[in-house]
C-alpha positions in Angstrom: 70.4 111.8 138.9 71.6 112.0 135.6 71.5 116.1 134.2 70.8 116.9 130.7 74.3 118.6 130.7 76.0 115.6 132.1 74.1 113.5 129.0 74.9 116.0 126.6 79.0 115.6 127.6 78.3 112.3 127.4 76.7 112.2 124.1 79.9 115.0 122.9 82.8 112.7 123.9 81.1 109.3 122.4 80.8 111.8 119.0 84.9 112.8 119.3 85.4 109.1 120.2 83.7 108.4 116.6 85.2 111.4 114.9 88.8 110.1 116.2 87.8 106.8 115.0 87.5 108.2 111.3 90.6 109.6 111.4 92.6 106.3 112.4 90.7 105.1 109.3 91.5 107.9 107.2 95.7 107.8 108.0 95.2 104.0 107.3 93.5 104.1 104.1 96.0 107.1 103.5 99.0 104.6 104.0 97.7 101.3 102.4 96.5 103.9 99.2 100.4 105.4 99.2 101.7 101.4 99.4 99.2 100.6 96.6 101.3 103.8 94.0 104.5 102.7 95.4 103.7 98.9 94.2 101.7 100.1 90.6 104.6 102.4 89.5 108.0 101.5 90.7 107.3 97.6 91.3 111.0 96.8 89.6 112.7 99.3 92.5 113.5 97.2 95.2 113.9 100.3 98.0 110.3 101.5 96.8 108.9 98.3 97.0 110.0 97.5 100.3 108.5 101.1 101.4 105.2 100.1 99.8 105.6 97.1 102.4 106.4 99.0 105.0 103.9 101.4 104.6 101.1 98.8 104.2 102.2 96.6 107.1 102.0 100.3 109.1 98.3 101.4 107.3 96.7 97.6 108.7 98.8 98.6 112.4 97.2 101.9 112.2 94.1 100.4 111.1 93.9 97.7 113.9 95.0 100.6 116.6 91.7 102.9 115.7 89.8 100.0 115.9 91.0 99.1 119.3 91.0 102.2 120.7 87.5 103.1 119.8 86.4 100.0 121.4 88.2 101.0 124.7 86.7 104.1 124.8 83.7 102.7 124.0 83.6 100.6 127.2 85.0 103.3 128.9 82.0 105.7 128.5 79.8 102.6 128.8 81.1 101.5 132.6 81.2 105.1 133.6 77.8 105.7 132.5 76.8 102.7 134.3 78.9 103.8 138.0 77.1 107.3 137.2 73.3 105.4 137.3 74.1 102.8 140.0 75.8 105.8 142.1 72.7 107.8 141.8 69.9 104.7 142.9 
């Protein structure tokens, strides 16, 4: 049998799984926006150009990671919140 506090955790780490989503999102888009200045203002300097590279190949890797990992956790919670209801039948 399934406790309001037990939902309520439940319902807290699915919210800090989101929240940690939207901060992979937010380091990506803070790369890929860094590799976007480094490209507009120094696109004749080959060391900054190859950093704007770098640091958009990182932002999509970063990007790609939050996405995965949400998705994991997501199933995670999902499967365990299925054991909890078949455990208490």
């Amino acid at each position: 049998m399934e406790t309001i506090r037990d939902s309520l955790a439940l319902e807290r780490t699915r919210l800090a799984n989101e929240r940690t989503f939207l901060a992979y999102v937010r380091t990506a888009l803070s790369l890929i926006a860094g590799a976007a200045v480094l490209f507009q203002f120094f696109p004749e300097q080959h060391t900054h150009v190859v950093m704007a590279w770098l640091l958009l190949i990182f932002g999509v890797c970063v990007f790609v990671m939050g996405i995965y990992r949400f998705y994991a956790v997501r199933a995670s919670l999902m499967q365990d919140k299925i054991k909890e209801s078949d455990h208490d039948e």
